[in-house]
C-alpha positions, -999 to +999 in steps of 0.1 A: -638-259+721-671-281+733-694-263+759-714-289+764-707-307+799-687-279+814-695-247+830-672-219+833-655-211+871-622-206+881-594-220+883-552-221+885-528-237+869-507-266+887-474-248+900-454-282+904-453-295+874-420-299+849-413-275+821-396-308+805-414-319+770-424-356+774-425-381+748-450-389+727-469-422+737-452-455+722-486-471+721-505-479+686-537-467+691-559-484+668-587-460+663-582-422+646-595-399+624-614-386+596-598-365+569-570-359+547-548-328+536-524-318+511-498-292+508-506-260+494-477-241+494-495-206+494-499-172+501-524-156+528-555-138+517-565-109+544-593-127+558-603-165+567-639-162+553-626-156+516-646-125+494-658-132+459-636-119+427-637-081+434-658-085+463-653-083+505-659-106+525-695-112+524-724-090+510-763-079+523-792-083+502-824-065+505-827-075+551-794-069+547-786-102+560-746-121+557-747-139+535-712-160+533-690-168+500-679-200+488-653-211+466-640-237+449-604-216+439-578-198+463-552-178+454-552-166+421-562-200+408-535-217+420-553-240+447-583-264+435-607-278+457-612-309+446-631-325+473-671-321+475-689-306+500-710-328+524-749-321+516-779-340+528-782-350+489-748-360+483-748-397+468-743-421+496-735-460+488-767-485+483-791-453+493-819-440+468-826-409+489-790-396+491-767-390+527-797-374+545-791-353+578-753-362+589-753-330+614-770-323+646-771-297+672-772-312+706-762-281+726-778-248+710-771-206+721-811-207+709-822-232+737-795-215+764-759-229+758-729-210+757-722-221+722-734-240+692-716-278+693-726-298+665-723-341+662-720-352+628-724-388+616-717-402+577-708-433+564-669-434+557-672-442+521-695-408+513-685-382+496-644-376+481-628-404+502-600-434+501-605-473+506-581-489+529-569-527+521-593-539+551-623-524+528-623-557+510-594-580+529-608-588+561-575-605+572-559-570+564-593-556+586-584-574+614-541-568+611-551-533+614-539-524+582-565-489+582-560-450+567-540-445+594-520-464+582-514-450+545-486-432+528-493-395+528-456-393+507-479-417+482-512-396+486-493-363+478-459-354+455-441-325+448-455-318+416-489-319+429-490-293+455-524-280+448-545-311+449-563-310+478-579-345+486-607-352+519-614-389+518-632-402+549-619-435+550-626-469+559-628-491+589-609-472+616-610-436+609-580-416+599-570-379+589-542-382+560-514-352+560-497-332+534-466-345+521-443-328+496-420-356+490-415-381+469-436-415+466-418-443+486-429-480+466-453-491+494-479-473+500-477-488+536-445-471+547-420-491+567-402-476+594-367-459+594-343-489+579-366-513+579-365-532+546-391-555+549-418-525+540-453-526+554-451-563+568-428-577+594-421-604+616-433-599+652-417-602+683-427-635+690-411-646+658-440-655+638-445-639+607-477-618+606-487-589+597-482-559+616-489-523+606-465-496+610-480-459+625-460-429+618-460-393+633-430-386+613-425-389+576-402-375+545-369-389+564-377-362+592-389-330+570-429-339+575-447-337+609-480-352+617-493-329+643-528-345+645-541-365+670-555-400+665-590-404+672-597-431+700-623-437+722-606-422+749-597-387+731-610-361+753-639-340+747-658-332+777-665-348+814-645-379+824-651-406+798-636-393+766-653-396+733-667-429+735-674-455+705-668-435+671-668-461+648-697-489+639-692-516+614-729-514+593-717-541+568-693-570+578-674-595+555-676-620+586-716-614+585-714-625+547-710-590+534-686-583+503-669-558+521-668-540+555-685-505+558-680-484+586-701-457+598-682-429+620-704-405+649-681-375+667-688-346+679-672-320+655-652-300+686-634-333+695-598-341+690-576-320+664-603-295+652-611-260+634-639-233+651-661-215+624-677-181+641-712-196+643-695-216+672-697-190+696-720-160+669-755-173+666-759-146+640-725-164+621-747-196+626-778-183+613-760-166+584-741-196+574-707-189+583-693-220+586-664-247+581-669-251+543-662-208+541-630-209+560-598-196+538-577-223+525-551-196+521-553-187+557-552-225+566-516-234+543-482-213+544-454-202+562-463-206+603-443-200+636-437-227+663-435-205+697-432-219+736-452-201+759-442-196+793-453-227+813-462-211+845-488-193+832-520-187+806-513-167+774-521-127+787-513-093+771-481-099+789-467-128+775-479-121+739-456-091+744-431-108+758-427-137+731-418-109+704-435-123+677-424-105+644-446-084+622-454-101+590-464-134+611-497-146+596-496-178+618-485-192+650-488-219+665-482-220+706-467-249+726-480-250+762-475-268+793-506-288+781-481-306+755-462-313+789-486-326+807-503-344+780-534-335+785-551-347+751-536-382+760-561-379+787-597-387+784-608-366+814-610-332+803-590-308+825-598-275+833-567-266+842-553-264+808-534-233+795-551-205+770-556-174+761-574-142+787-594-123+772-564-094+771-542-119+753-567-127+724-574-088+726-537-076+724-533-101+696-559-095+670-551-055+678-512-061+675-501-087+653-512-097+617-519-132+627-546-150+610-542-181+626-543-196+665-531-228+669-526-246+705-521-280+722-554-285+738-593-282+729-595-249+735-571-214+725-591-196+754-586-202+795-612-219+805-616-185+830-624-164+801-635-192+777-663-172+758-648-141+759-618-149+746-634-168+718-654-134+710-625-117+705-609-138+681-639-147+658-657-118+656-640-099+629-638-131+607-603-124+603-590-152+626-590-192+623-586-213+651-572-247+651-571-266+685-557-299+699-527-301+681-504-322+687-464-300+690-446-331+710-408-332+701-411-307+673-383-279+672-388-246+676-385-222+639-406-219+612-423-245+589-450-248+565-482-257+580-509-272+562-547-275+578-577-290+559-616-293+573-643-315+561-662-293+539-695-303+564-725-283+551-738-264+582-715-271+609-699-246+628-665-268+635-645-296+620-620-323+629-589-310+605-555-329+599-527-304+605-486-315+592-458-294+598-435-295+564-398-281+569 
């Protein structure tokens, strides 16, 4: 959810439009994303802010302050997190004095905004990350041959389900998926029967490289339900995201390789809210991205339609008859309809959860986590109340902007990582479905 250009009035959702899915867009956007996933086929702890060996979910000292846990194991020791979490001292390349700041808080509940939004900027080679061919081919660079554009069936195998791996990559941005399949030859898939791998001819009949973008991988069994960052993903008033990628080093400019630096705000696109989103006491405390449950984030989830004539209410939670048990859900909209995160203009007619809704399901269900197709979970009638009531138990994550285009109803294994971002109250995360 971002706060920042919008305030809250009301509003109604379009009566005319169809309840028929549309396609997902044929167009190769060139520009995306920022992290990468694995699959961690595990159970569910009872909370998303994860308590110490033999502990609860966070402690007081002598103020009696929160003071938030974090780990480095889940589950019994069966998940490692491998990646390292992004500090102001972390190594950065060519630097002396380390990353330096990489977060900053443009709208603030301390100077009158209905919640904390954070911006984050970082070099894409910092930290755990991945190179991409165009790192040091600038004729690969220019083909577009980016993250994006990876294997995640190379970047993850069946026999390593609890490597978790974040890399921020290189020139255009990219979030890498979860995959538990086995590792094609190419780490550049090709598409469905085609035999010349990552390279073919185009249409023109010239050979050149072309790069092949996937949303669906595994021969059908893994899901990409990410968006791409472009600068026209929606975050806010009419102009979408803007520029989120700067080249800082250039082979053209005589460099020996290109270096991007990527700038977002952290509520943009596919993303994760932490409680010191909409809790100033959460932000104060430290609750934040790097604390949420990895447990909570990877298992077993359910793929529900809502009811596309109206937002999510007490109503329609009852009337979807979600089973006990259910730790996550994620809910199809008429925004997935409408495509609304296709659309730089952000709407405020999108569908979410009232205030009763959120309510009825943090007090009726044993669902940890919220997923939805747009940048919110709450209406944007009740948008901070309905935030309140998930978040302030810490008991709840809540993953927004998926994308749930073409995707059959039924169960699959979700699997959700953040950047482990030091500080910041939300994250772009890469989401895959896995059947």
């Amino acid at each position: 959810m971002n706060l920042h250009l919008h305030q809250i009035h009301s509003t109604s959702l379009p009566a005319n439009l169809s309840n028929k899915q549309m396609k997902p867009s044929s167009i190769l956007l060139i520009c995306t994303v920022i992290l990468t996933l694995t699959a961690l086929a595990s159970a569910s702890s009872d909370a998303a802010y994860p308590s110490p060996y033999g502990g609860g979910t966070c402690k007081s000292d002598d103020n009696n302050l929160l003071i938030p846990v974090r780990r480095e194991v889940y589950d019994d020791f069966r998940i490692f997190d491998i990646s390292h979490r992004y500090t102001p001292d972390m190594p950065s390349w060519g630097s002396d004095e380390g990353l330096g700041q990489f977060l900053w808080l443009p709208a603030s509940m301390k100077n009158g905004s209905l919640a904390n939004n954070s911006e984050m900027k970082l070099p894409t080679h910092t930290g755990t990350h991945v190179d991409a061919p165009g790192h040091v081919f600038d004729h690969y660079f220019d083909a577009g041959f980016d993250v994006d554009t990876l294997d995640l069936a190379v970047l993850n195998g069946r026999k390593m389900r609890s490597l978790l791996v974040l890399p921020l990559c290189v020139t255009v941005l990219a979030i890498f998926s979860s995959a538990l399949s086995s590792s094609p030859s190419d780490a550049y898939p090709s598409g469905y029967g085609d035999d010349l791998g990552s390279c073919r001819k185009r249409h023109t009949g010239e050979e050149g490289l072309v790069p092949l973008r996937r949303e669906v991988y595994g021969n059908g069994r893994i899901f990409d339900i990410t968006h791409r960052f472009t600068p026209e993903t929606p975050v806010g008033g009419t102009e979408g995201v803007g520029q989120i990628l700067s080249l800082s080093m250039s082979m053209k400019n005589g460099s020996d390789y290109n270096f991007s630096i990527m700038k977002l705000p952290v509520h943009s696109g596919t993303h994760v809210d932490a409680p010191g989103h909409v809790f100033e006491h959460y932000f104060d405390a430290g609750f934040d991205v790097d604390t949420l449950d990895l447990d909570v984030l990877n298992g077993p989830a359910l793929l529900v339609d809502v009811p596309r004539d109206k937002n999510i209410t007490a109503d329609v939670m009852k009337s979807l008859n979600i089973p006990k048990g259910v730790r996550r859900v994620l809910f199809r909209t008429l925004n997935t309809d409408r495509r609304l995160m296709w659309k730089k203009e952000f709407d405020t007619s999108y569908v979410g959860f009232m205030k009763d809704g959120a309510q009825w399901l943090v007090d009726n269900t044993d669902i940890k986590l919220v997923g939805i197709d747009y940048l919110s979970v709450a209406a944007y009638d009740d948008l901070i109340p309905s935030h309140l009531v998930f978040l302030e138990g810490r008991e709840i994550i809540l993953v927004e902007g998926l994308k749930l285009e073409d995707i059959q109803l039924g169960i699959y294994n979700v699997h959700c990582l953040p950047l482990r971002l030091l500080g910041a109250e939300g994250s772009p995360i890469r989401c895959i479905l896995i059947k």
